[in-house]
Backbone of each chain as nested JSON, in Angstrom:
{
  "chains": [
    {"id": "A", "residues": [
      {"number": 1, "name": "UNK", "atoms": {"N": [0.846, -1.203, 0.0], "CA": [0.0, 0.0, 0.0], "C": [0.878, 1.248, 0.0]}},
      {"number": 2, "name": "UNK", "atoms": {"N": [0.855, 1.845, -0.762], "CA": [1.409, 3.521, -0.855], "C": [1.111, 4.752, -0.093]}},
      {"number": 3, "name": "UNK", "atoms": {"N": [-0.445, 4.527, 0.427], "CA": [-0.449, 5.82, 1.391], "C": [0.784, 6.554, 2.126]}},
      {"number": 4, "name": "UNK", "atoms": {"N": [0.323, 7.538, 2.592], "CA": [1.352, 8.339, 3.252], "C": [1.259, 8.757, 4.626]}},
      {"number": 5, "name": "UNK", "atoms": {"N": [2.101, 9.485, 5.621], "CA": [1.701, 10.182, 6.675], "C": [1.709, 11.823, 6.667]}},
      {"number": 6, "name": "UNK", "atoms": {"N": [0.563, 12.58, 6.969], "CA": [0.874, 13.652, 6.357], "C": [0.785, 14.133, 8.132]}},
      {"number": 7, "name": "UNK", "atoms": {"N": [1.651, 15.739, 7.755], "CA": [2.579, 16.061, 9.612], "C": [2.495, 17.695, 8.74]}},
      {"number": 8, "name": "UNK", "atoms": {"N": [2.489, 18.454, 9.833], "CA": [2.015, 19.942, 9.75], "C": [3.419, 20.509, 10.326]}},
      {"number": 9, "name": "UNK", "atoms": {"N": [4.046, 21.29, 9.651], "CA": [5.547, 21.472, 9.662], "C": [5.197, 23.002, 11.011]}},
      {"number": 10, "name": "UNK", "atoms": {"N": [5.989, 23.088, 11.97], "CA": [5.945, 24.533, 12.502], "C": [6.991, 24.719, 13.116]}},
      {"number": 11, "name": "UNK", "atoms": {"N": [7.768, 25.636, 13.139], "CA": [9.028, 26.063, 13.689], "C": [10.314, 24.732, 13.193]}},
      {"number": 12, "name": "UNK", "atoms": {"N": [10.104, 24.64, 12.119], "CA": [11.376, 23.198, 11.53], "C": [10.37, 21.715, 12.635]}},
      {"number": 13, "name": "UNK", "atoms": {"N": [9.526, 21.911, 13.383], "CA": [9.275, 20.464, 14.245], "C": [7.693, 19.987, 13.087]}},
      {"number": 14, "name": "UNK", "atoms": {"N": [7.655, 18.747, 12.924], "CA": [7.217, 17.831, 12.221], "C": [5.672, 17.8, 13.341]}},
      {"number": 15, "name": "UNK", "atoms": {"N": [4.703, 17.439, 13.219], "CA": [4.0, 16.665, 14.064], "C": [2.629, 16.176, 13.013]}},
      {"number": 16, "name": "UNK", "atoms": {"N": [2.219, 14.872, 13.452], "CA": [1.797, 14.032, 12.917], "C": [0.212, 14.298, 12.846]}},
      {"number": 17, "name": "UNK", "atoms": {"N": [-0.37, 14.484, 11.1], "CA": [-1.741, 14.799, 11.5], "C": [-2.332, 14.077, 11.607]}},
      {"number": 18, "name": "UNK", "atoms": {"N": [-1.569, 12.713, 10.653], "CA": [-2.676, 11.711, 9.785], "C": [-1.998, 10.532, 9.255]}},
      {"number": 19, "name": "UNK", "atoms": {"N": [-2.028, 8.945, 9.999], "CA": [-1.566, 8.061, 9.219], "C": [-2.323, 7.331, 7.945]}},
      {"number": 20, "name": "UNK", "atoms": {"N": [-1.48, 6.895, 7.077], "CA": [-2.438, 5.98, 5.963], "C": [-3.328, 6.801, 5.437]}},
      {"number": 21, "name": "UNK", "atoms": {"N": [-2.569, 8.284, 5.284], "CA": [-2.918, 9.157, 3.86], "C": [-4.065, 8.687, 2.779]}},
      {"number": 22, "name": "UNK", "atoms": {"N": [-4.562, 8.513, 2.29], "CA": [-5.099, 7.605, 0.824], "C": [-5.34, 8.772, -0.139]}},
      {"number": 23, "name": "UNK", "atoms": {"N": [-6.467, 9.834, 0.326], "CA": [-7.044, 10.717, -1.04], "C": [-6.613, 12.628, -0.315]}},
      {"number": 24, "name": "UNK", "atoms": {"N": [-5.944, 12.995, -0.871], "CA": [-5.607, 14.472, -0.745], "C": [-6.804, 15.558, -1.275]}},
      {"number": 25, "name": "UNK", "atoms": {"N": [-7.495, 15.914, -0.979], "CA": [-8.307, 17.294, -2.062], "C": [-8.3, 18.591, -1.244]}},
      {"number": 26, "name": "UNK", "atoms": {"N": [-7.935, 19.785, -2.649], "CA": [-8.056, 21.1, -1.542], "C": [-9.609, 21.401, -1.341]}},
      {"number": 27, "name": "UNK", "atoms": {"N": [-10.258, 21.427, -0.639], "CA": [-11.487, 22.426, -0.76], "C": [-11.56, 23.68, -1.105]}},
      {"number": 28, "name": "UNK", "atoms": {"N": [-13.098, 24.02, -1.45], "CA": [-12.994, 25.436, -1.957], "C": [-12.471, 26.357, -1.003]}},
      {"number": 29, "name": "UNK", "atoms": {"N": [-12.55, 26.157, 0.084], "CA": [-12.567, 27.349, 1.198], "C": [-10.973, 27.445, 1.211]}},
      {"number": 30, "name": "UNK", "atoms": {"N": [-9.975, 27.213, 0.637], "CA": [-8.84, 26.79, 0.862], "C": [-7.612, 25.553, 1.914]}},
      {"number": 31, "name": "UNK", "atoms": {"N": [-9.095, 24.931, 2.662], "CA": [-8.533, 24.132, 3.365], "C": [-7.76, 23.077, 2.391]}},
      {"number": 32, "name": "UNK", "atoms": {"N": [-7.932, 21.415, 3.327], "CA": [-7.5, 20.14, 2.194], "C": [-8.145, 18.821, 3.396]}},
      {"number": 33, "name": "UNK", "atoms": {"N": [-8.626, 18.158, 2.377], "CA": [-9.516, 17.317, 3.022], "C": [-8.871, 15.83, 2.721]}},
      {"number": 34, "name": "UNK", "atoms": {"N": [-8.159, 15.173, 3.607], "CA": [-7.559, 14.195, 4.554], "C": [-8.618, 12.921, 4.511]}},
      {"number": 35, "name": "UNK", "atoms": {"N": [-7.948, 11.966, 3.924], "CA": [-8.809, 10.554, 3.68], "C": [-8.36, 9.614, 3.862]}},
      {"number": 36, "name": "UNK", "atoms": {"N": [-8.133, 8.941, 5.212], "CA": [-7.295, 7.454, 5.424], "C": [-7.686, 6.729, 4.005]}},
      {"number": 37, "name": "UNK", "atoms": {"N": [-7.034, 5.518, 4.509], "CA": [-7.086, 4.041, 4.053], "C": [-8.981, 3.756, 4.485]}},
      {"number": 38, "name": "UNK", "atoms": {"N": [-8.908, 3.975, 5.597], "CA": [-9.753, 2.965, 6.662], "C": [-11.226, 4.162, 6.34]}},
      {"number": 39, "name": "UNK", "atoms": {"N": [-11.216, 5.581, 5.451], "CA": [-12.129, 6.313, 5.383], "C": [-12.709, 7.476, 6.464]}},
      {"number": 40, "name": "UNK", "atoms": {"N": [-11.66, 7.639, 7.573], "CA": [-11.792, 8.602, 8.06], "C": [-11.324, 9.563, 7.465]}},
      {"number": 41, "name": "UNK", "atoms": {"N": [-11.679, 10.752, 8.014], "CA": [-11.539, 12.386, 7.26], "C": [-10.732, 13.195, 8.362]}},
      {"number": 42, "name": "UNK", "atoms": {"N": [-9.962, 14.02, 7.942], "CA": [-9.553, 15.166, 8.336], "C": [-9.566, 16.369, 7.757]}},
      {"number": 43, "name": "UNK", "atoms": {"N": [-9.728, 17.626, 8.286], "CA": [-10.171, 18.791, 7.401], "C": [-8.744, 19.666, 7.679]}},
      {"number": 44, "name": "UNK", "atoms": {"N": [-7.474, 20.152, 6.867], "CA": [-6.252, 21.008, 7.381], "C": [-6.321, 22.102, 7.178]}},
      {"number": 45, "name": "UNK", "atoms": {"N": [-6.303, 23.018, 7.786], "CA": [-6.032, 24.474, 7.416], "C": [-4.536, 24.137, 7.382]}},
      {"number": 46, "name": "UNK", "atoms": {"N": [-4.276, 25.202, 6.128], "CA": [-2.853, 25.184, 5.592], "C": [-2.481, 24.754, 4.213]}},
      {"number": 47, "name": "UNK", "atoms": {"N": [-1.019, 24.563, 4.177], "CA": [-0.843, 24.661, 2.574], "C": [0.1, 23.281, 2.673]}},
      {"number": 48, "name": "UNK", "atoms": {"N": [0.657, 23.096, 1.621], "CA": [1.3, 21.724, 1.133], "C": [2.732, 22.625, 0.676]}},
      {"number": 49, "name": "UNK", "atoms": {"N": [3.166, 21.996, 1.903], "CA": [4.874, 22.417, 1.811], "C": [5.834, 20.83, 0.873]}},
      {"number": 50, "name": "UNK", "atoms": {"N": [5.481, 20.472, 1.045], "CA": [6.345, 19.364, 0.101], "C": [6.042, 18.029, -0.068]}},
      {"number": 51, "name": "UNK", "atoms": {"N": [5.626, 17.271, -0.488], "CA": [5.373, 15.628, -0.894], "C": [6.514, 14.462, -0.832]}},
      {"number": 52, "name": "UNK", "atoms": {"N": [7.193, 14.073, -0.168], "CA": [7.688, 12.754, -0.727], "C": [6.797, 11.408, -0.822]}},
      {"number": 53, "name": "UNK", "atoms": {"N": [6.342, 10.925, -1.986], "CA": [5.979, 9.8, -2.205], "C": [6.66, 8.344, -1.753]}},
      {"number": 54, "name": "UNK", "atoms": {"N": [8.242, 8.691, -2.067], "CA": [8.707, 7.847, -2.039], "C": [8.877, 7.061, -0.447]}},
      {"number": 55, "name": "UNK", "atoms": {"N": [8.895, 8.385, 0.5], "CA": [9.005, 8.152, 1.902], "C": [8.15, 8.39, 2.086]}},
      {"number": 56, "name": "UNK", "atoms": {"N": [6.753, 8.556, 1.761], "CA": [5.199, 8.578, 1.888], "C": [4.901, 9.72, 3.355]}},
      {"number": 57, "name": "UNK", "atoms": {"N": [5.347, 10.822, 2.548], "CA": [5.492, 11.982, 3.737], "C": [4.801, 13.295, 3.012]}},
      {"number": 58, "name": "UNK", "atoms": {"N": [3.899, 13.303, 3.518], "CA": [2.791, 14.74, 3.2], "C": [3.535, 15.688, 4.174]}},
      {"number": 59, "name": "UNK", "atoms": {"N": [3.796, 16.84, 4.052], "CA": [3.838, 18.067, 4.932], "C": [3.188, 19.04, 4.589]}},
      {"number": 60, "name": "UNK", "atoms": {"N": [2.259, 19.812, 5.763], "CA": [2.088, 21.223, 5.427], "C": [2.163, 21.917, 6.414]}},
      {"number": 61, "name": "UNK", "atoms": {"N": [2.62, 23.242, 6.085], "CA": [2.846, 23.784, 7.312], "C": [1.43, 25.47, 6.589]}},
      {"number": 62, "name": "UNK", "atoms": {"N": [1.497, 25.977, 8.015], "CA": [0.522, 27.131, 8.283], "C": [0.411, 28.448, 7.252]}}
    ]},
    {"id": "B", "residues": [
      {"number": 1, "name": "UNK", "atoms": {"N": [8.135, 0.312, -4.365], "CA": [8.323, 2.013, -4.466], "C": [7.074, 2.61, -4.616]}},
      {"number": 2, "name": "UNK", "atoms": {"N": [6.714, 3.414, -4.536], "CA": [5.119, 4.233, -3.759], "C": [5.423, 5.646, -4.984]}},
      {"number": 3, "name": "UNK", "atoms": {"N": [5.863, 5.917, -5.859], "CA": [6.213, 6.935, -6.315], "C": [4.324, 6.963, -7.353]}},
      {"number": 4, "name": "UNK", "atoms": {"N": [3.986, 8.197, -8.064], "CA": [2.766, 8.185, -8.412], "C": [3.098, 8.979, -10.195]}},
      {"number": 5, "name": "UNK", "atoms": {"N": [2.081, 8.864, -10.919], "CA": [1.853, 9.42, -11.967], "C": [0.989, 10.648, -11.837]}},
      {"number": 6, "name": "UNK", "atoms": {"N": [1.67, 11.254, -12.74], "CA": [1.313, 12.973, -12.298], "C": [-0.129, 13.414, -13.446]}},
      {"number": 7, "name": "UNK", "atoms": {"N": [-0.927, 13.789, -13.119], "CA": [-1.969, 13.938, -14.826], "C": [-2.292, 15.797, -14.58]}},
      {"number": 8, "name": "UNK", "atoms": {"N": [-2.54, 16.032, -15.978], "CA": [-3.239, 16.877, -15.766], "C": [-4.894, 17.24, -16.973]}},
      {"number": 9, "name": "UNK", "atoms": {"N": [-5.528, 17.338, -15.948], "CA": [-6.958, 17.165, -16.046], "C": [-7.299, 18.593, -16.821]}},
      {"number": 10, "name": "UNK", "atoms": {"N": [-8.192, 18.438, -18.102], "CA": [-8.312, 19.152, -19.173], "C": [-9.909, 18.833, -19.357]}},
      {"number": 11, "name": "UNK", "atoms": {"N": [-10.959, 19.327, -19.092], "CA": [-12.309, 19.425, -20.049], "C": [-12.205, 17.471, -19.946]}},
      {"number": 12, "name": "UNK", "atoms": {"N": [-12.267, 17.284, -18.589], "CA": [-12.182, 15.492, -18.717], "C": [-11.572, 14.76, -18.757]}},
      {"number": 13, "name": "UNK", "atoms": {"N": [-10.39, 15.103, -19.334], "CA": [-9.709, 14.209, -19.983], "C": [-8.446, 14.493, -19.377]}},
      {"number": 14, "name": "UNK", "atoms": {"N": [-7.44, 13.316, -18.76], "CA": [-6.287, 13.599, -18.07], "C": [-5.395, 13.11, -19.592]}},
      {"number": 15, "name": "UNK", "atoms": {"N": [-4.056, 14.118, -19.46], "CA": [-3.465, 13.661, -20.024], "C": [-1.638, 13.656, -18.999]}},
      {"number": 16, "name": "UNK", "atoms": {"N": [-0.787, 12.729, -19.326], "CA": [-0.162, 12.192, -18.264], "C": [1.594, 13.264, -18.527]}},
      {"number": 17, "name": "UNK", "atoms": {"N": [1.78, 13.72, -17.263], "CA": [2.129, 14.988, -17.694], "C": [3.798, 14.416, -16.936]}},
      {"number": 18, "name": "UNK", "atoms": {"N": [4.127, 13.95, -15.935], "CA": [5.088, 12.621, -16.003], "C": [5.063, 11.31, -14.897]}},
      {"number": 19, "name": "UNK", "atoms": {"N": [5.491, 10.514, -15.04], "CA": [5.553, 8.756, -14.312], "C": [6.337, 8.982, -13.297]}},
      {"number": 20, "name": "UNK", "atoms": {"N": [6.221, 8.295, -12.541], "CA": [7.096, 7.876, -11.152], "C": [7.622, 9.15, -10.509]}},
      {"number": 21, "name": "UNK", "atoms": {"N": [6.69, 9.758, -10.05], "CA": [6.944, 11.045, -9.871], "C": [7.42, 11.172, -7.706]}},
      {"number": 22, "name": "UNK", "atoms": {"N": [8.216, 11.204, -7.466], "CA": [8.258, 11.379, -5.885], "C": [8.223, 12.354, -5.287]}},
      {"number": 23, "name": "UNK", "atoms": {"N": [8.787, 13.631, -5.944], "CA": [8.617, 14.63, -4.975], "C": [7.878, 15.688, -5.614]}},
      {"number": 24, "name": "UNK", "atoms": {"N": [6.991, 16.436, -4.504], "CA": [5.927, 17.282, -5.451], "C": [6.368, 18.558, -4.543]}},
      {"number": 25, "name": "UNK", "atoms": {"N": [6.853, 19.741, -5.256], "CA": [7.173, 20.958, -4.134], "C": [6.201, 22.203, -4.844]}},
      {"number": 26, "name": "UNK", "atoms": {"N": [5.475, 22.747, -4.129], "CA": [5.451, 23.949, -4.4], "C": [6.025, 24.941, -4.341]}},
      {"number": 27, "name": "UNK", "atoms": {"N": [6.321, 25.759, -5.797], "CA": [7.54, 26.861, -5.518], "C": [6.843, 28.776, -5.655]}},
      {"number": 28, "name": "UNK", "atoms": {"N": [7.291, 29.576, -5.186], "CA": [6.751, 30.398, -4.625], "C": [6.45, 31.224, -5.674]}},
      {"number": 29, "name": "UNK", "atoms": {"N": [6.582, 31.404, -6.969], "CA": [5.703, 31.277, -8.427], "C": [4.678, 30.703, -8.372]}},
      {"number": 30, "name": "UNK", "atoms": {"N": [4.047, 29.879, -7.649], "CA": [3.111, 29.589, -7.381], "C": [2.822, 27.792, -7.994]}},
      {"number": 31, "name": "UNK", "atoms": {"N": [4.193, 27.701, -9.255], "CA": [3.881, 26.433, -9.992], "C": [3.867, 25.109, -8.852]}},
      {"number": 32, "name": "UNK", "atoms": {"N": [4.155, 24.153, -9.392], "CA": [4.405, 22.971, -8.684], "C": [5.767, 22.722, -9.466]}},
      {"number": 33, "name": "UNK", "atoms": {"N": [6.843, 21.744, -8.51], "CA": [8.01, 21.546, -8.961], "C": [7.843, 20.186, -9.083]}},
      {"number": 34, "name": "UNK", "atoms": {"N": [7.727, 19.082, -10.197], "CA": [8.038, 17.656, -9.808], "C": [9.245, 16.948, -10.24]}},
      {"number": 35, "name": "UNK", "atoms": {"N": [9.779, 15.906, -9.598], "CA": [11.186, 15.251, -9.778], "C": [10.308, 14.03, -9.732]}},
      {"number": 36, "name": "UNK", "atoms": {"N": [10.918, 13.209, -10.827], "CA": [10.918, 11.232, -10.356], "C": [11.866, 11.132, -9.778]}},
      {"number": 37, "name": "UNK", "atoms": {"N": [11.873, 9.617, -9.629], "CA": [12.819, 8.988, -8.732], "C": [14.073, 8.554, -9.275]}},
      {"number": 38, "name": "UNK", "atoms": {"N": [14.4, 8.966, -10.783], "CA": [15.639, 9.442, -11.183], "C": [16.372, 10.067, -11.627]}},
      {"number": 39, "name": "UNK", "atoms": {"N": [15.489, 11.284, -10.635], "CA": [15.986, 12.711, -10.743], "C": [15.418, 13.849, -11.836]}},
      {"number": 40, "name": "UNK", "atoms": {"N": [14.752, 13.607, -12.913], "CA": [14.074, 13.567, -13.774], "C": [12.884, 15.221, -12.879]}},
      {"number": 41, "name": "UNK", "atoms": {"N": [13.091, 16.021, -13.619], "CA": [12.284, 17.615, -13.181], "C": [11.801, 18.529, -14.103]}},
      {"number": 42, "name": "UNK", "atoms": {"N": [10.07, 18.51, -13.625], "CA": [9.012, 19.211, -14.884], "C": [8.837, 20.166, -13.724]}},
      {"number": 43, "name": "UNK", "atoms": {"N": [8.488, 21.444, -14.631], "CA": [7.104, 22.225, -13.62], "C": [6.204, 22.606, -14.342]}},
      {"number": 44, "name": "UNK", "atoms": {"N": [5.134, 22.532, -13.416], "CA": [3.468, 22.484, -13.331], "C": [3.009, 23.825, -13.366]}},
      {"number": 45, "name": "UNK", "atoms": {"N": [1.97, 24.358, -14.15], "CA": [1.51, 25.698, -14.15], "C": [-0.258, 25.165, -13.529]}},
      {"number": 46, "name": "UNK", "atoms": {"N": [-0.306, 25.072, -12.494], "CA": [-1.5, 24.978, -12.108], "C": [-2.045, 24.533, -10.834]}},
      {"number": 47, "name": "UNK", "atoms": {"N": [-2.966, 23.87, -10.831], "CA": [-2.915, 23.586, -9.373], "C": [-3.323, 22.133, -8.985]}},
      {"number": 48, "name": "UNK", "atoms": {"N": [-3.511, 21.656, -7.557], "CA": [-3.436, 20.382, -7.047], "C": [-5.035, 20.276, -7.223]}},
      {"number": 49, "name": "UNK", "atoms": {"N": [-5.949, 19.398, -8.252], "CA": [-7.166, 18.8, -8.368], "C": [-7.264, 17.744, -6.927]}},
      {"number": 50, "name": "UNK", "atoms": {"N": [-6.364, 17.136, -7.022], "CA": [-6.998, 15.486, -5.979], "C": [-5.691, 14.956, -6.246]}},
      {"number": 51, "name": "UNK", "atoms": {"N": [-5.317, 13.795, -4.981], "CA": [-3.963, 13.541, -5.067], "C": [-4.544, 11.633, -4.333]}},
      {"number": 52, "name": "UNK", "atoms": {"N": [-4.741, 10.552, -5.512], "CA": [-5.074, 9.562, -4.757], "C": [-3.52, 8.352, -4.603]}},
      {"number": 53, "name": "UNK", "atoms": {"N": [-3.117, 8.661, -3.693], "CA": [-2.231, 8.1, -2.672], "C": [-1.785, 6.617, -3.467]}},
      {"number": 54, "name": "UNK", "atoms": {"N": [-2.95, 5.674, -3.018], "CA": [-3.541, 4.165, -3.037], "C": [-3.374, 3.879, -4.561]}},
      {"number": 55, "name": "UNK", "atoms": {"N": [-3.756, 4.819, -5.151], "CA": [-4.185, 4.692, -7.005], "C": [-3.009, 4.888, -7.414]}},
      {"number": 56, "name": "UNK", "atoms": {"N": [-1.767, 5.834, -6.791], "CA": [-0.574, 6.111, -7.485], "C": [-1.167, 7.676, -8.578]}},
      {"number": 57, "name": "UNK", "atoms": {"N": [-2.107, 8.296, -7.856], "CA": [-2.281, 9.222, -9.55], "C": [-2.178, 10.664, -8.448]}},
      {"number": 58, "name": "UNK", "atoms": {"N": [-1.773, 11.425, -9.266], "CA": [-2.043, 13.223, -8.504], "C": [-2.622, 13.919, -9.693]}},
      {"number": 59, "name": "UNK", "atoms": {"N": [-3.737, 14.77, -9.519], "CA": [-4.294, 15.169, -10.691], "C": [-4.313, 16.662, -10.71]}},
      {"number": 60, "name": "UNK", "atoms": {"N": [-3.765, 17.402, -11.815], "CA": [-3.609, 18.598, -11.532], "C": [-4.447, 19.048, -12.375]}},
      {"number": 61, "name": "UNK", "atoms": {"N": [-4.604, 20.546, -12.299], "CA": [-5.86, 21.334, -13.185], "C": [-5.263, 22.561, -13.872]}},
      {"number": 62, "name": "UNK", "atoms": {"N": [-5.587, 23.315, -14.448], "CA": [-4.975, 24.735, -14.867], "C": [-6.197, 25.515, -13.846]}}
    ]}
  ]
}
């Protein structure tokens, strides 16, 4: 499985929003709406500071 | 390897804009920066549609 963990970057420290990533979308309002594996939701205020796929690492910071 | 195919979504129709794509940066032009995983670097004039993890696809829009 490829999902990711996506972590909200602040002051250089990492912290963890969301394991088993699955579906990314921004909403209109500018948020981004957070979709496990398993179909839970998360709603982020913030932006998308960088992607690694390969290390399955979402970041965004504020 | 977890790396994804990059599309970009046109009036329906994705057309595949590059493969094995790992790192996705946004750069402060506002584009998107993408690299594969052998080093391999396009940029994107548009924005993040939906990004499905699981599927391997990120779909971008103008």
């Amino acid at each position: 499985m490829c999902e990711a963990n996506a972590y909200m970057v602040k002051n250089g420290e990492e912290t963890l929003l969301m394991e088993s990533v699955d579906l990314v979308e921004p909403e209109v309002d500018g948020t981004f709406r957070l979709v496990g594996i398993f179909g839970d939701q998360i709603t982020i205020k913030g932006k998308i500071k960088r992607m690694n796929l390969v290390d399955h690492r979402i970041l965004f910071e504020a």
